[in-house]
C-alpha positions in Angstrom: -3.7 24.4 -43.3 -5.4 21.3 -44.1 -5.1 18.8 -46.6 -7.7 16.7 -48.4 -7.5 12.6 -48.6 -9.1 10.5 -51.3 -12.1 9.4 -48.4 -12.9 12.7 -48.0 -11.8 13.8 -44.5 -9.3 16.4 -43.7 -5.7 15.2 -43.4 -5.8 16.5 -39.6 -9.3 13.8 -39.2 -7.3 11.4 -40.8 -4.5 12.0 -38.7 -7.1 11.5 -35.4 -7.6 8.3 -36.2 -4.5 6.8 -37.2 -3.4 7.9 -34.1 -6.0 6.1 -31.7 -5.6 2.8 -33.4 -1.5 3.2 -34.1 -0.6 1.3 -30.7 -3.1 -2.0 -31.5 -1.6 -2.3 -35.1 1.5 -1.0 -34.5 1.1 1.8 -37.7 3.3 4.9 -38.0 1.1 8.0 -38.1 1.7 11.5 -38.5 -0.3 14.6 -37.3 -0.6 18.3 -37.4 0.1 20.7 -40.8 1.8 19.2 -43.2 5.1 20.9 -42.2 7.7 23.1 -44.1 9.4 22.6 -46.9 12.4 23.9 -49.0 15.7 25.2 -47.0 13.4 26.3 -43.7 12.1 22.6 -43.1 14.2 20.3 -40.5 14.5 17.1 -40.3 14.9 14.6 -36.6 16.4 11.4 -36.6 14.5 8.5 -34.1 16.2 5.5 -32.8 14.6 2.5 -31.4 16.5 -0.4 -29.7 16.0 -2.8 -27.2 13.3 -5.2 -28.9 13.0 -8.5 -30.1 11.3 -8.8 -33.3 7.7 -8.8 -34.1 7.4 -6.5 -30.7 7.1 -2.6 -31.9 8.0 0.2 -29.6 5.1 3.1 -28.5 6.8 6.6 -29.2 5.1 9.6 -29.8 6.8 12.9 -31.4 5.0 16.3 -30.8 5.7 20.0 -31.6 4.6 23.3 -33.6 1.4 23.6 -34.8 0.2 21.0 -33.5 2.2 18.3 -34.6 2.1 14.7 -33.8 4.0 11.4 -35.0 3.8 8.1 -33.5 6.1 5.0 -34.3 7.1 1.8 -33.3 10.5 1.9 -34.7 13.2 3.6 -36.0 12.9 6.2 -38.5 13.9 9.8 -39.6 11.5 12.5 -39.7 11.6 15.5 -42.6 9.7 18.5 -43.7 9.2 19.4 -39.6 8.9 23.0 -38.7 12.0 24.7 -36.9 11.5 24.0 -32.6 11.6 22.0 -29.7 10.1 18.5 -30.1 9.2 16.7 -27.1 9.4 12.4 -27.5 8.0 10.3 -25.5 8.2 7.0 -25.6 5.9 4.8 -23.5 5.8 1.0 -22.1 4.8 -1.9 -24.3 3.9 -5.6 -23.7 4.8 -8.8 -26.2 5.1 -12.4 -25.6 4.3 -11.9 -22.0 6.9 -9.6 -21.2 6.3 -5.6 -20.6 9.3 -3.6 -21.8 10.1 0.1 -20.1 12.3 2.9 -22.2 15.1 5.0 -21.3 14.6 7.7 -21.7 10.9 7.9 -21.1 11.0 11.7 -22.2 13.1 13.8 -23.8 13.1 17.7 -25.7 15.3 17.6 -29.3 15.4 21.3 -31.2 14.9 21.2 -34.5 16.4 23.7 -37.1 16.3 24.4 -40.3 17.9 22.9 -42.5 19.7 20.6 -40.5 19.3 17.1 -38.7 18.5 17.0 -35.1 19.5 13.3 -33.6 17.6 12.1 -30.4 18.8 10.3 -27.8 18.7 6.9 -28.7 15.6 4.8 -27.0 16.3 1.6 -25.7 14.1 -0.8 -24.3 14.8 -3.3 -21.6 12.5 -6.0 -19.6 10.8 -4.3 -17.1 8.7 -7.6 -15.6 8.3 -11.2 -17.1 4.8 -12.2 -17.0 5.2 -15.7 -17.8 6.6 -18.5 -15.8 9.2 -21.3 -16.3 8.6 -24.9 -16.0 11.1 -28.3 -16.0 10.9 -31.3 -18.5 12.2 -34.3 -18.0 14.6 -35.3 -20.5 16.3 -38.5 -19.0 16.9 -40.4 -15.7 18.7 -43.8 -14.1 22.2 -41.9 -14.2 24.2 -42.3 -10.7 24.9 -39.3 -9.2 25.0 -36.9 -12.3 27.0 -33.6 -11.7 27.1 -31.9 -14.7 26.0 -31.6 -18.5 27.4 -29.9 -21.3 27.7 -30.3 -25.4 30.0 -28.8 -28.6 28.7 -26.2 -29.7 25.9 -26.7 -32.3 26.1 -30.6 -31.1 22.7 -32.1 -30.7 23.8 -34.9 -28.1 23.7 -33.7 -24.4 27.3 -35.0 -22.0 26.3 -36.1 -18.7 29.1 -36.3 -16.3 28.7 -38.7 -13.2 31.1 -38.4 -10.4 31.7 -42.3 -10.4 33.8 -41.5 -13.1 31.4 -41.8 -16.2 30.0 -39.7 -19.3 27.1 -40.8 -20.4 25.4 -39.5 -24.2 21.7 -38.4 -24.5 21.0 -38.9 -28.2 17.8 -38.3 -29.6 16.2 -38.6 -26.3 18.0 -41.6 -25.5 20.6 -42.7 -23.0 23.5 -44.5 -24.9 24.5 -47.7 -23.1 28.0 -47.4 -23.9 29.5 -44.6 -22.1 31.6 -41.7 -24.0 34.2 -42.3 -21.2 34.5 -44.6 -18.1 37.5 -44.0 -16.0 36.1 -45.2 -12.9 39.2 -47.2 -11.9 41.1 -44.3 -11.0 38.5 -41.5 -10.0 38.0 -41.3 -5.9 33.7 -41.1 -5.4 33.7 -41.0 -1.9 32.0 -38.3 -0.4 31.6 -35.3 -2.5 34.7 -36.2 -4.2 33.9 -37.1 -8.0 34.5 -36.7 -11.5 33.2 -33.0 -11.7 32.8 -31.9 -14.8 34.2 -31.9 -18.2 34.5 -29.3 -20.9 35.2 -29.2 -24.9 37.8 -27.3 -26.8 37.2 -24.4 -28.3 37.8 -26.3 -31.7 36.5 -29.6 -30.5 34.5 -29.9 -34.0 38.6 -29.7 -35.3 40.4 -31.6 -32.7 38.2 -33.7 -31.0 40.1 -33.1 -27.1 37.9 -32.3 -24.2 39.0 -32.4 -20.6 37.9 -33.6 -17.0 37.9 -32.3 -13.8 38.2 -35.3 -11.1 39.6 -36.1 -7.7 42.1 -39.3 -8.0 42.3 -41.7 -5.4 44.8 -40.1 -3.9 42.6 -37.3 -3.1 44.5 -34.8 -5.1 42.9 -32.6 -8.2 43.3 -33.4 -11.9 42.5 -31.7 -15.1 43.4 -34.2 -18.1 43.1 -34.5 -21.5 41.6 -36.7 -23.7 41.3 -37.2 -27.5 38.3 -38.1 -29.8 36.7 -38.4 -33.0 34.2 -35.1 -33.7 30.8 -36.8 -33.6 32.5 -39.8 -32.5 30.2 -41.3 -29.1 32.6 -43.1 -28.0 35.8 -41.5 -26.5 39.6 -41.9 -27.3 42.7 -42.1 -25.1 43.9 -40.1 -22.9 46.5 -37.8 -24.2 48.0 -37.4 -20.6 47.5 -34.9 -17.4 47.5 -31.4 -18.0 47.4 -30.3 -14.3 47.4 -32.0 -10.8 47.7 -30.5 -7.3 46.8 -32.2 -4.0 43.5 -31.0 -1.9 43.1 -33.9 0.7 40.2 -32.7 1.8 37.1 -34.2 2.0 34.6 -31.3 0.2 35.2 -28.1 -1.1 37.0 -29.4 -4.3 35.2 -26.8 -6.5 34.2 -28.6 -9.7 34.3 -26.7 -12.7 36.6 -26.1 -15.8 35.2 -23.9 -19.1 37.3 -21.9 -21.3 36.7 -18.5 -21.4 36.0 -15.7 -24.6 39.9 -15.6 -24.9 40.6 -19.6 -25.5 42.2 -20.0 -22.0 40.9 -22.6 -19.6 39.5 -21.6 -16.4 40.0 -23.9 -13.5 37.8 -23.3 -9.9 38.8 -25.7 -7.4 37.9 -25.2 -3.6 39.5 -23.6 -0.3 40.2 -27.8 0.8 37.5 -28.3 3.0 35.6 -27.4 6.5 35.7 -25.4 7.7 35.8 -21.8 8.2 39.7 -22.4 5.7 41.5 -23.6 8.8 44.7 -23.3 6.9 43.6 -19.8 5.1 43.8 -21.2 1.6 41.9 -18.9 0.0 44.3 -16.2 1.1 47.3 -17.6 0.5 48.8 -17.0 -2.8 51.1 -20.0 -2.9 48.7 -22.0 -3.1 46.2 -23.3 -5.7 43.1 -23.7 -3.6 40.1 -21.2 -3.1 41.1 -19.7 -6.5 40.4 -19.4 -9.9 43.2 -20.5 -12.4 43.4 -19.4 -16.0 46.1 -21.6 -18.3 46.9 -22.2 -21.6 46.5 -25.8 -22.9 47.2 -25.7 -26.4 50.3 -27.0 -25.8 51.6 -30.0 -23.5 52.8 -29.0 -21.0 50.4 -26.3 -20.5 51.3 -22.0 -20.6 50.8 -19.8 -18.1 49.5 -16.9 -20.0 52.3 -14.0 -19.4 48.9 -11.4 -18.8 48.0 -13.6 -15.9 48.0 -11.0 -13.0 50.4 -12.7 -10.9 53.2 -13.8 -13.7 56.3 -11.7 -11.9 54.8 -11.7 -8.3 56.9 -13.7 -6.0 55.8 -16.3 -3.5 52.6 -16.8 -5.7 51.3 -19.0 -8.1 51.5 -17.6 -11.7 48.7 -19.9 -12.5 46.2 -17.9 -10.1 43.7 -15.7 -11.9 42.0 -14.9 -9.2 41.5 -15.7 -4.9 39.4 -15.3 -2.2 36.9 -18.3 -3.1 35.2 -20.8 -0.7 33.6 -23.2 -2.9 32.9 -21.7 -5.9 30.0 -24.0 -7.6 29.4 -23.3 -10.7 31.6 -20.5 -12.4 30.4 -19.8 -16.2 30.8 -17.1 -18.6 28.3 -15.1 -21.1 30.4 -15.1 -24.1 27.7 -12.0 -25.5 29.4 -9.8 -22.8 32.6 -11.3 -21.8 31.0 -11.5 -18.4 32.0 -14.2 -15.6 29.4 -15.5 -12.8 30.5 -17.5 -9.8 28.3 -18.8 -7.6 30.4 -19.5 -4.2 29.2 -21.1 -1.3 28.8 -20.0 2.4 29.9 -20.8 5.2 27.3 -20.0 8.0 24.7 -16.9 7.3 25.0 -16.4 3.1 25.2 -17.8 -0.4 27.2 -15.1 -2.7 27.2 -14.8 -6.9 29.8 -12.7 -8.0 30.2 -10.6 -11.4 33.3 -9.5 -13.2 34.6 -8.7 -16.7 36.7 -12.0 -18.2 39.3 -10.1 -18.6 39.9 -8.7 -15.3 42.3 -10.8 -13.4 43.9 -10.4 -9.6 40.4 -10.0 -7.8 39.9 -10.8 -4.4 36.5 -12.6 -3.5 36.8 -12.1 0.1 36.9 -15.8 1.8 37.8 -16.2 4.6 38.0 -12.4 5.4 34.2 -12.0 4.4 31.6 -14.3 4.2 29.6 -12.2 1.2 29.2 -8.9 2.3 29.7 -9.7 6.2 33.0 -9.8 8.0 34.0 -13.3 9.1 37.3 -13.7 9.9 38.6 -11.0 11.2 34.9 -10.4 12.6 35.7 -6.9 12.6 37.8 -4.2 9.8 38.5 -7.3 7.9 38.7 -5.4 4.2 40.7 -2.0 5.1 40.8 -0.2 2.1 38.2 -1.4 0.4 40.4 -4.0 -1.4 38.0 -6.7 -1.8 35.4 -7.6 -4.3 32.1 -7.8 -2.7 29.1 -10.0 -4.6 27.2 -8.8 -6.9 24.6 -10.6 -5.5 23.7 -12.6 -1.8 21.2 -14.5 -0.2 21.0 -15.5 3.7 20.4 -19.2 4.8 16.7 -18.0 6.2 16.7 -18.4 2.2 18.4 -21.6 1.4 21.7 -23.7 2.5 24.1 -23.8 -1.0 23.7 -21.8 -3.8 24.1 -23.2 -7.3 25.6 -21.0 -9.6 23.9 -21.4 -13.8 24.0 -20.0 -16.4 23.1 -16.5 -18.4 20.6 -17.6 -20.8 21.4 -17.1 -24.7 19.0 -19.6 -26.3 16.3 -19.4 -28.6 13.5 -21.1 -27.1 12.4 -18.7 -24.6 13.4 -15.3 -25.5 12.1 -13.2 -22.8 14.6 -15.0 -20.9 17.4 -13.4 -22.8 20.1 -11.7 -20.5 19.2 -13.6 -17.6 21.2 -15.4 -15.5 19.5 -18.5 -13.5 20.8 -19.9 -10.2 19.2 -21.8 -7.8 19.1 -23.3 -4.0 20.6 -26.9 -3.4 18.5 -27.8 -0.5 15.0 -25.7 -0.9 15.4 -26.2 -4.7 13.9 -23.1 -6.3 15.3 -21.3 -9.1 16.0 -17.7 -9.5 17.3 -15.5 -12.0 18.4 -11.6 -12.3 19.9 -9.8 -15.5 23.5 -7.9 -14.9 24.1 -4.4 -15.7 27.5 -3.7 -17.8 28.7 -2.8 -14.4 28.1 -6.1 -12.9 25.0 -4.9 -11.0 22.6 -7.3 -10.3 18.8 -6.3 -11.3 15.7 -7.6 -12.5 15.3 -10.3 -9.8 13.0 -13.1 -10.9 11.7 -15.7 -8.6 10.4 -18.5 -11.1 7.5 -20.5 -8.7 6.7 -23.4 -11.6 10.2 -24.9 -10.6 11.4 -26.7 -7.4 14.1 -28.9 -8.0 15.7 -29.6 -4.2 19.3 -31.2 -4.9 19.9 -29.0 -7.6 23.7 -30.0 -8.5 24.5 -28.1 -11.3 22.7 -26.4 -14.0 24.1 -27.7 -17.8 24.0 -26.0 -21.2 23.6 -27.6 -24.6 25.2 -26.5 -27.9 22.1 -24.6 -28.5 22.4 -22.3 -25.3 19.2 -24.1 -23.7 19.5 -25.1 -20.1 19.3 -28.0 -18.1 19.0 -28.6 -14.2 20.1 -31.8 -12.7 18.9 -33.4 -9.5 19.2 -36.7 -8.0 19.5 -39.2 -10.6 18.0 -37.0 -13.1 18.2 -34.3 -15.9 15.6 -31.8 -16.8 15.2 -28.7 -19.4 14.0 -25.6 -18.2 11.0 -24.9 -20.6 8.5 -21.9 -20.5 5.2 -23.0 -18.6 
């Protein structure tokens, strides 16, 4: 059966057409008889995810008599012929990025009188056809280490490791620092201040926190108040936590709250090498860990679903063990996701993946060195007890890996989901997305950056990133 249109073809011509020119202007077109109606027509539901906007999907719908649909998003089909419809739903390309579906094909029976529901499609980045890039934002600083912002806070933090914070505003370096506690912060070496991080309700509060090594070569979180939007800090409102270290590297570096409100600390195993004194291992101790508290209060609240809260002989603080030197730690607050990036020792670079909310992991140091035995050099993880990275790289590759960030910004969307990392010594930059099972795919080597002496990566209140090298600080731009 055909049907006539007001130009004069047959609804079936009509139909041809649409069809060869749906996938250049994106149009939904239908094809074949015009279908049943009444109590024997069907009717098949079509869903579409995975797509930014202004990017339309490519699937095609076919069955009896001929039939044939094709749309770019979602939509429910009616007056369809009892049968087995076959969708297929094909790759597409926008803003430089080709997307892939899952699943590429599938069969749906339709019946009469009732809704058949496919399986929804979702599309994910197959390959990024675009590259990234570095812009200078701001240089002169002495020996930034990391940057970070409030959220929604258009002033970038830079922390130095003399024992500064300096304020980026409007492209500018402030000459006054936000906070200068030299006098009591140890620089020597690859001691430092480390980094710094904001409440949760900073915009409320005004308290952020450091992480620095005092002069008596022990580790200190403390607490500090200020005026929201003030660029200019307050006084300190006192230590929060303090444990000794002594050594000369592996101090770690990094503090963030997580999605639950608690602070994360990471400090290191206390130096080279190979953990002579098995920190990372030993659950009395603080060092090679990562510690989860709850500073709301002074003095500060182990949280009582820390795994470790009625385990004697360890340190209720501990949220986690088995780390070398883990630099940087972050978390993707879109799927309560944590990252560490943890330095090697002789043959690989490791970046580990967990949910936040699973505490008690072991990381492996010193038994493993990623996913090699190292000490034991044999039967060193009976049981499979230990976590094993998500992600490695050997030293034929680089030295130190620098863990980032998983990007959540707007500026360059194909970047979405991705989380960057990078090499301290051959200075490229690298990214991969996660599965929900903390799978590493999607490998992206980005060739328009080489930044050797990466430090750290930084994030501002919008969710773009930073890298920071030498005595300066660049934004990680599309190319």
């Amino acid at each position: 059966m055909s049907r006539s249109i007001s130009d004069g073809r047959s609804w079936r011509q009509r139909c041809a057409r649409l069809t060869a020119v749906a996938g250049a202007i994106a149009m939904v077109t239908a094809c074949g008889d015009e279908g049943t109606t009444g109590p024997n027509a069907g009717r098949l539901g079509i869903t579409i995810t995975g797509l930014p906007a202004g990017v339309a999907g490519a699937v095609t719908i076919t069955g009896p008599g001929g039939f044939q649909f094709v749309t770019g998003s979602s939509r429910e089909l009616a007056a369809l012929d009892p049968g087995s419809y076959t969708i297929t739903a094909a790759d597409v390309t926008g803003g430089g990025v080709r997307y892939t579906a899952t699943p590429a094909t599938q069969a749906v029976l339709v019946t009469a009188g009732a809704l058949a529901t496919a399986t929804p499609i979702t599309y994910a980045i197959r390959s990024v056809q675009f590259d990234l890039a570095v812009h200078l934002v701001a240089e002169g600083f002495t020996a930034p280490v990391f940057l970070g912002a409030p959220d929604h806070d258009a002033r970038l933090f830079v922390v130095e490791r003399n024992g500064r914070i300096r304020i980026i505003k409007n492209g500018t370096v402030l000459d006054a620092p936000f906070l200068d506690i030299r006098s009591r912060v140890n620089f020597a070496g690859e001691r430092g201040m480390l980094s710094m991080a904001f409440d949760p309700q900073y915009d409320v509060n005004g308290s952020f926190y450091v992480y620095y090594v005092d002069l008596m070569g022990g580790m200190v979180v403390e607490r500090f108040n200020s005026t929201p939007g003030s660029d200019v800090a307050g006084a300190s409102a006192g230590t929060v936590i303090a444990f000794p270290h002594g050594g000369e590297n592996h101090h770690g570096g990094l503090i963030e709250f997580g999605p639950d409100g608690m602070l994360f600390v990471a400090p290191g195993d206390g130096g080279c090498c190979g953990d002579p004194q098995n920190n990372a291992q030993n659950p009395a101790t603080l060092l090679g860990k990562v510690l989860r508290i709850d500073v709301r209060t002074a003095p500060y609240v182990v949280p009582p679903d820390n795994p470790f809260v009625n385990s004697p002989g360890t340190r209720p603080e501990i949220w986690a063990l088995g780390l070398r030197n883990p630099w940087r730690f972050s978390f993707d607050a879109e799927t309560a996701m944590l990252y560490i990036g943890d330095v090697g020792q002789d043959m690989r670079e490791e970046i580990n993946i967990a949910s936040a909310s699973a505490g008690g992991l072991n990381y492996g140091w010193r038994l493993m060195e990623g996913t090699a035995c190292y000490n034991p050099t044999s039967s060193c993880n009976p049981g499979g007890q230990l976590v094993l990275p998500a992600h490695q790289y050997l030293h034929s590759e680089g030295c130190s890996v620098t863990g980032g960030y998983v990007y959540r910004g707007t500026a360059i969307p194909e970047l979405t989901g991705h989380y960057l990392y990078a090499d301290y010594c051959r200075g490229w930059l690298r990214s991969f997305r996660a599965t929900s099972g903390g799978v590493a795919d999607e490998h992206q080597s980005w060739a328009g950056v080489t930044l050797p002496g990466t430090v750290s990566f930084g994030r501002d209140g919008a969710g773009e990133l930073y890298m920071i090298a030498g005595t300066r600080v660049w934004r990680i731009v599309r190319q």
